[in-house]
C-alpha positions as CSV (number, residue, x, y, z in Angstrom):
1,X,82.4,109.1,92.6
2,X,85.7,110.5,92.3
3,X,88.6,108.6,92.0
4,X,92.0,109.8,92.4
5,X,94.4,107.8,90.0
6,X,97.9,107.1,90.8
7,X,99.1,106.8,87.4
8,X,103.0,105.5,86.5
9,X,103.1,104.2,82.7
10,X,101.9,100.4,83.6
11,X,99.9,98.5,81.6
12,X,96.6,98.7,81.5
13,X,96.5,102.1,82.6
14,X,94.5,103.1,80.0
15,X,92.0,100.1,79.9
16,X,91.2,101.0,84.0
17,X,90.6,104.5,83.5
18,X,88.1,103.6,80.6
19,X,86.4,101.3,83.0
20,X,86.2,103.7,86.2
21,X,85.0,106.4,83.4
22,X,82.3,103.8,82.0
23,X,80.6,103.2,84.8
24,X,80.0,106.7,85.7
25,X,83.1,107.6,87.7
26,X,85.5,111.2,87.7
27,X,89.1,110.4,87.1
28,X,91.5,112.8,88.4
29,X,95.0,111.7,87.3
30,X,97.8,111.5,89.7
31,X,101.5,111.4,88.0
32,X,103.7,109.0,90.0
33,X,107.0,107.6,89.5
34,X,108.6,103.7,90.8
35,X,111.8,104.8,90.0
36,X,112.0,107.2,92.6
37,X,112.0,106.4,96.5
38,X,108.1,105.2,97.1
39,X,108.7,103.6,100.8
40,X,109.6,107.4,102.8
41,X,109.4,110.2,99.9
42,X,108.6,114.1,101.7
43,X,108.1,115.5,97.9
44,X,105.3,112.5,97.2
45,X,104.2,113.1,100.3
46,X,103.6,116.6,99.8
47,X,102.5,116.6,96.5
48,X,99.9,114.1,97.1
49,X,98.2,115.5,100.4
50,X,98.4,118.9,98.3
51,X,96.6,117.2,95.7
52,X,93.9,115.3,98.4
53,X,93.0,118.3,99.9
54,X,92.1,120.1,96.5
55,X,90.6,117.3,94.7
56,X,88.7,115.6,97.7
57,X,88.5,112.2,95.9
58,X,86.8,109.2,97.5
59,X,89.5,107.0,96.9
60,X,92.5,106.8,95.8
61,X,93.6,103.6,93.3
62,X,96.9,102.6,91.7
63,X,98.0,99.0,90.4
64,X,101.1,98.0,92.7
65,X,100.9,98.5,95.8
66,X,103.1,101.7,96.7
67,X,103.6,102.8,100.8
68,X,104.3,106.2,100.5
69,X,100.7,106.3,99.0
70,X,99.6,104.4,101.6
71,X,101.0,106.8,104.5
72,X,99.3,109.3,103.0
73,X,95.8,107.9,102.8
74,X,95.9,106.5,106.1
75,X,96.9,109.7,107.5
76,X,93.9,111.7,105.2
77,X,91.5,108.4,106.4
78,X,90.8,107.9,102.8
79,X,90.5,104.7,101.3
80,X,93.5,103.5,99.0
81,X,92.8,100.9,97.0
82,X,95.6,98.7,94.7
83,X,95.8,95.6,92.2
84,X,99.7,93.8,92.4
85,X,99.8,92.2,89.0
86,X,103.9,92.3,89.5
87,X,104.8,88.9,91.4
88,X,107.5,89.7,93.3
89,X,106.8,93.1,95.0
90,X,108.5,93.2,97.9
91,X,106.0,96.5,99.3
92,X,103.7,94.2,99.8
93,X,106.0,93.3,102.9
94,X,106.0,97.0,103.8
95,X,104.5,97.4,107.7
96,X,102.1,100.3,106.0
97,X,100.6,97.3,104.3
98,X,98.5,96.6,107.2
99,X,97.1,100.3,107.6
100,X,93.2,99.8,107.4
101,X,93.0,102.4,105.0
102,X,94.4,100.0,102.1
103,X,92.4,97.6,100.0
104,X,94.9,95.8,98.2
105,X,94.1,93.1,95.6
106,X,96.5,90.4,94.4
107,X,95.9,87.8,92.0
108,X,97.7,84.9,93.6
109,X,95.2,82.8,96.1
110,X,98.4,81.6,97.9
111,X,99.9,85.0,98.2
112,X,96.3,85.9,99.7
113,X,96.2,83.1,102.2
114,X,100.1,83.9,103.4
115,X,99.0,87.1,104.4
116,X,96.0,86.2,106.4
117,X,98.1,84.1,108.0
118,X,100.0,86.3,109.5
119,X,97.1,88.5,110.5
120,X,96.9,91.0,107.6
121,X,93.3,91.1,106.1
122,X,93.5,94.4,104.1
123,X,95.1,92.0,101.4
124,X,92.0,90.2,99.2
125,X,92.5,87.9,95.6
126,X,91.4,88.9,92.7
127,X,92.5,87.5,89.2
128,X,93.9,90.1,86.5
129,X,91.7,91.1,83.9
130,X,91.7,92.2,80.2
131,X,89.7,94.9,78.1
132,X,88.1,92.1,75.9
133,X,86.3,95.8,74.0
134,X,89.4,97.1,72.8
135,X,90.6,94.1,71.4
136,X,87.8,93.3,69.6
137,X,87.5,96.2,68.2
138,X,91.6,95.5,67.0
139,X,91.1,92.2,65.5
140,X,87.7,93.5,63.5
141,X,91.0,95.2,61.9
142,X,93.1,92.5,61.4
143,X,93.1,90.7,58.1
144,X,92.1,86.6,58.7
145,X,95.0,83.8,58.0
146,X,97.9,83.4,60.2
147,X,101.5,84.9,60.7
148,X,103.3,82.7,63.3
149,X,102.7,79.1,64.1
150,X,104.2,79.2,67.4
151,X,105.3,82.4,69.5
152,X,106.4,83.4,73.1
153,X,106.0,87.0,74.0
154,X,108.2,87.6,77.1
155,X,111.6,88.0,78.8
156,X,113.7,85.7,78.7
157,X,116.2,87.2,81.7
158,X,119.4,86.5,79.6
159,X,119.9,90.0,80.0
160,X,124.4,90.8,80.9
161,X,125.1,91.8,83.9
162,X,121.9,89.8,85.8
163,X,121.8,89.5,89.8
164,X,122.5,85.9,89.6
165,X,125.6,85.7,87.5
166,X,127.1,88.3,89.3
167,X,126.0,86.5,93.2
168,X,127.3,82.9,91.4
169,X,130.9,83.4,90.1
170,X,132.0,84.5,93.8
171,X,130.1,81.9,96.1
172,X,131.9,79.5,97.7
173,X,132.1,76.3,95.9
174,X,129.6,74.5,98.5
175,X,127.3,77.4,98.2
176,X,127.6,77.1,94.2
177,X,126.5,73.1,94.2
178,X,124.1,73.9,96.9
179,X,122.1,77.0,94.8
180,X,122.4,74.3,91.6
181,X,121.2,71.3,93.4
182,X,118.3,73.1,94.4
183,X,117.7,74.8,91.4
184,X,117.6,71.2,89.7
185,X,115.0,69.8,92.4
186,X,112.8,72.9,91.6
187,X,112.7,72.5,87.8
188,X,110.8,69.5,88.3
189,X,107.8,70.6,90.2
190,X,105.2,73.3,89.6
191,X,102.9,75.1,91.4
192,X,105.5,74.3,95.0
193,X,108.3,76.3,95.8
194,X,110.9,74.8,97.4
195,X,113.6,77.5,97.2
196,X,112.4,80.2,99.6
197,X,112.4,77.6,102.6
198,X,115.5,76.1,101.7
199,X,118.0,78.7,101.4
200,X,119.1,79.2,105.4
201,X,122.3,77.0,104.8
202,X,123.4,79.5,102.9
203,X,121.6,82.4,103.1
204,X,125.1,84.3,104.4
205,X,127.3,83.4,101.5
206,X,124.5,85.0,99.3
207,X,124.0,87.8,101.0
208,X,128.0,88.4,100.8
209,X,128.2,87.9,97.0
210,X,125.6,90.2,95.9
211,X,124.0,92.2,98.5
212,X,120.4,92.7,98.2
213,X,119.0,95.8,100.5
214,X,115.6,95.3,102.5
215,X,113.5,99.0,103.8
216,X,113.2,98.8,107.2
217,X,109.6,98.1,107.7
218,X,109.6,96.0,105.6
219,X,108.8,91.7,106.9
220,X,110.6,90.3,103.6
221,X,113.1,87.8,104.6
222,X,116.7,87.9,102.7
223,X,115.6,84.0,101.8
224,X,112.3,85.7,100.2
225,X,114.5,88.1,98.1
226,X,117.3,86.0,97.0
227,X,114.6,82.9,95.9
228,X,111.7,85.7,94.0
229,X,114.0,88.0,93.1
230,X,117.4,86.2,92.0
231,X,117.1,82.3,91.7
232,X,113.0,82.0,91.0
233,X,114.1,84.3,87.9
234,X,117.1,82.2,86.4
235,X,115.4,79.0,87.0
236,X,112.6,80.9,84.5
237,X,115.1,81.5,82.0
238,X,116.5,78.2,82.3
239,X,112.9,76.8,81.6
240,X,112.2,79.3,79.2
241,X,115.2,78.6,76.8
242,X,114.9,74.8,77.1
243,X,111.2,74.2,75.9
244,X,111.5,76.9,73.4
245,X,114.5,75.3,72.3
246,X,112.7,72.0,72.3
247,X,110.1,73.3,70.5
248,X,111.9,75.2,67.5
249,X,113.6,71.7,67.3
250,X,110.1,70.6,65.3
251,X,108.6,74.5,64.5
252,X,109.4,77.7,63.8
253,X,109.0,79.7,67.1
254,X,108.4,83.6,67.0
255,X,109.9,85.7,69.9
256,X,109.4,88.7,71.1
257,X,110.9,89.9,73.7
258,X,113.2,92.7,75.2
259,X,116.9,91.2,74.7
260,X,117.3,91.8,71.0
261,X,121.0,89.8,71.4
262,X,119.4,86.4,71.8
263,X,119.7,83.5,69.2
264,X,118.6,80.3,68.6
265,X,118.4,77.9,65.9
266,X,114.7,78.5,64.3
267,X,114.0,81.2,66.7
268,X,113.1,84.3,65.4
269,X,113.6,86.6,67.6
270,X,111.9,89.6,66.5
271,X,112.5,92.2,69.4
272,X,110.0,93.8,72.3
273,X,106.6,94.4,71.0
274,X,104.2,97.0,72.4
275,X,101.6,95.8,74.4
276,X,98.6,97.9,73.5
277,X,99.0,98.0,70.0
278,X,101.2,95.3,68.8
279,X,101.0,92.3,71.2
280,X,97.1,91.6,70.6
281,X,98.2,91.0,67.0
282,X,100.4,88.5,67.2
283,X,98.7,86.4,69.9
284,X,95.5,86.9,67.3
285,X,98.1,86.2,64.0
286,X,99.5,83.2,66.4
287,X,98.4,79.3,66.1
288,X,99.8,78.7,69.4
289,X,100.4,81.5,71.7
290,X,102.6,79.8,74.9
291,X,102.8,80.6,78.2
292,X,105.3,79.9,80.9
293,X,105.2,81.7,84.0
294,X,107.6,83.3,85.8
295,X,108.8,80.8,88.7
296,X,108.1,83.2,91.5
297,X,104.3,83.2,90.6
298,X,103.2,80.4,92.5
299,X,99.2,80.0,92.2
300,X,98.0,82.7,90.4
301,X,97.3,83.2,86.4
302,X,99.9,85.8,84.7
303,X,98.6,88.7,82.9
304,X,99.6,87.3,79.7
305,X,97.5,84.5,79.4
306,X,94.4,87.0,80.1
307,X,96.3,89.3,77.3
308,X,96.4,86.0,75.1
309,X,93.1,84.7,75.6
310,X,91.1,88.2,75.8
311,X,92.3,88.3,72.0
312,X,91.1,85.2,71.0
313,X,94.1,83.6,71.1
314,X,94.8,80.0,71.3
315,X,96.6,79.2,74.7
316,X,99.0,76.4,75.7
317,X,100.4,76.9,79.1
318,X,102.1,75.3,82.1
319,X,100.6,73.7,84.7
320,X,99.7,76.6,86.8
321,X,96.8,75.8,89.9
322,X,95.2,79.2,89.7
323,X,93.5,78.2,86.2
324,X,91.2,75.4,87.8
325,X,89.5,78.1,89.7
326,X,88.5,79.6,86.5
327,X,88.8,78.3,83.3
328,X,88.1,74.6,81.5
329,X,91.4,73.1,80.6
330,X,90.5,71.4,77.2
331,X,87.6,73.6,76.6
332,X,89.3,76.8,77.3
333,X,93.0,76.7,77.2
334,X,95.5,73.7,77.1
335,X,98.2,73.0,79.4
336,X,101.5,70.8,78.9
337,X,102.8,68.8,81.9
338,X,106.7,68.2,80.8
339,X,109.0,69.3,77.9
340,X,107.9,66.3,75.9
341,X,103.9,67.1,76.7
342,X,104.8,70.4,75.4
343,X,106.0,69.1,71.9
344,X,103.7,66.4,71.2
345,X,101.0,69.7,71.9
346,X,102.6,72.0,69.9
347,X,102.3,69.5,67.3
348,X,98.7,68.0,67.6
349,X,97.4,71.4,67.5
350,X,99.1,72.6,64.8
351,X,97.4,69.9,63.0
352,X,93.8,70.0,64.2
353,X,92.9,73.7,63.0
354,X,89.1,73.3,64.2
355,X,89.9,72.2,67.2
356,X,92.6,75.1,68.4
357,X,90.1,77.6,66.9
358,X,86.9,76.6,69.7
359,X,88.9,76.3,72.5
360,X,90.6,79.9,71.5
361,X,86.7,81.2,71.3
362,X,85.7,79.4,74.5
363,X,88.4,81.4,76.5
364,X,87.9,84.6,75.2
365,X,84.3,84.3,75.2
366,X,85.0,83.5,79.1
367,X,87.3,86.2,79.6
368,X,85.0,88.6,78.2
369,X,82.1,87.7,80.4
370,X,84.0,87.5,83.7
371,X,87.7,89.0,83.7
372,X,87.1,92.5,82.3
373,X,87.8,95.8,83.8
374,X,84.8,96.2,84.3
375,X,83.7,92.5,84.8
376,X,85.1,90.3,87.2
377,X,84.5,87.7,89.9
378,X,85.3,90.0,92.9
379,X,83.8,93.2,90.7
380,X,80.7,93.7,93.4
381,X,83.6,93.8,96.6
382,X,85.6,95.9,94.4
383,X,83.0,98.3,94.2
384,X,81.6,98.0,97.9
385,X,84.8,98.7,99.3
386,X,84.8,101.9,97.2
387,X,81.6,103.1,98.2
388,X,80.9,101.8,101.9
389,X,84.4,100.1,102.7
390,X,83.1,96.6,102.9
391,X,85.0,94.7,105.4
392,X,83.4,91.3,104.4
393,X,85.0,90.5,101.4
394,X,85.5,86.8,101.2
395,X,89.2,87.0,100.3
């Protein structure tokens, strides 16, 4: 089969291609940009019929789900098939989501069921996945012992000039208590959001303080934009800051991530680290490798905790739904239920060295088996909708 590849610099880029390639597949690569205009662009859409009508592919694939490359397809009647791994993307709300042509996978069951509530059943689940191959491979490479007790690899969103701080200094006052009331209610549960349905009181005064455009086509509400895109992201870096805090209070913590300028007492923050050949490392050179999702990811597992686990890596996460459905908390992974769980963790397993070492095996020996490229629990639909355009997938 040939497989036209809509390629844009995302991870695990290279990881797919080496998967459609292994099972006996022709890539043809497709340069793409998300910087540019991917809702109504003449150029793409040029280019990429140009490119259909030379190539004759089967299908066409991308991670993200991108409408411009959808109009195309549908227009060509040639099967387009994506994988969302970023939670929000607001194309997913794009009307040319529903064009029959699409397959698009997302690896939030929630997400899934929202849109098959409102009628759209070209969107299916499937959980993210890991290339358990090259890793191994890496850590064959990697000298035993340990270089970090405790690390986070992620953003923190502290970065100046963010959407919220800029929206917050000019609301009204009632809007500002409002926004922080709500904000505080949130905090305290997982796995619900409360924001998105909450926001019509004063939807207006946000939309005045920092406007935030919406395609036209596009379904997504201005409450679904300012909660994912705005407040879900500073209640993250709220949450983030506080347990690491809470936990460098006890242990040195390790952090990489993009905003260089953060500090905090026994922090160590060593910068962004590259995710295909640096990142395994550290979550391999790591006793405990945390995780704590990004608040507008409501069900579904975050790539990282694949990234962690696929390189046998011991995980300690938040409480996060989507896990049940796949993985053995205790056995697999561990996951904290408060700031205080979260400590008294940290420190058990810091002590109990056999212990943190079998669960770390037992998730990546689960990851390899069923959340690879190549191998994964909705790999057979996968496949059928490439070959025959199965339109009995479960999800």
């Amino acid at each position: 089969m040939k497989i036209l590849f809509i390629q844009w610099g995302v991870f695990g880029t290279m990881d797919m291609e080496e998967a459609f390639m292994a099972e006996g597949h022709m890539v043809v690569r497709f340069p793409f940009s998300k910087d540019q205009d991917v809702v109504y662009n003449f150029e793409v859409e040029k280019e990429l019929t140009s490119v259909l009508h030379k190539e004759v592919p089967d299908v066409v694939f991308s991670f993200d789900f991108f409408p411009v490359i959808s109009a195309v397809c549908e227009k060509e009647d040639i099967r387009y098939i994506s994988w969302v791994f970023d939670d929000p993307w607001v194309f997913l709300y794009s009307d040319m989501a529903a064009n029959p042509c699409n397959c698009i996978y997302v690896f939030d069951q929630k997400l899934c069921k929202d849109f098959h509530e409102k009628g759209i059943f070209t969107v299916h689940y499937m959980p993210l996945a890991v290339n358990t191959g090259r890793l191994d491979a890496m850590n064959q490479k990697i000298k035993t012992g340990y270089a970090y007790d405790v690390t986070f690899v992620g953003s923190l969103y502290v970065e100046q000039l963010n959407f919220f701080d800029r929206m917050y200094a000019v609301l009204p006052e009632y809007s500002q208590g409002y926004i922080h009331a709500l904000m505080a209610i949130q905090m305290q549960v997982q796995g619900c959001d409360l924001i998105e349905n909450a926001l019509s009181p004063v939807i207006d005064d946000l939309c005045k303080a920092c406007p935030i455009g919406i395609e036209p086509g596009n379904s997504a509400t201005r409450e679904y934009m300012y909660a994912r895109y705005v407040i879900d992201r500073r209640i993250t870096a709220i949450e983030r800051i506080d347990l690491l805090d809470a936990v460098a209070k006890e242990h040195r913590v390790d952090l990489f991530t993009h905003f260089k300028g953060f500090s905090m007492q026994n922090v160590c923050n060593h910068g962004i680290v590259g995710y295909y050949d640096e990142a395994p490392k550290v979550f391999k050179k790591s006793k405990i490798n945390l995780n704590i999702t990004l608040r507008s990811i409501k069900n579904g597992i975050p790539l990282r905790a694949f990234d962690i686990m696929g390189a046998e890596g011991f995980l300690l996460s938040n409480f996060q739904a989507g896990f049940w459905d796949l993985f053995v908390p205790g056995e697999d992974f561990v996951y904290y239920e408060n700031k205080e769980d979260l400590v008294r963790k940290v420190g058990y397993y810091l002590k109990h060295e056999d212990e943190r070492k079998a669960i770390a095996r037992n998730g990546h020996e689960k990851v390899a088996a069923r959340h690879t490229y190549i191998q994964t629990p909705c790999k057979r639909d996968v496949w059928l909708e490439m070959r025959y355009g199965n339109e009995n997938s479960i999800y």
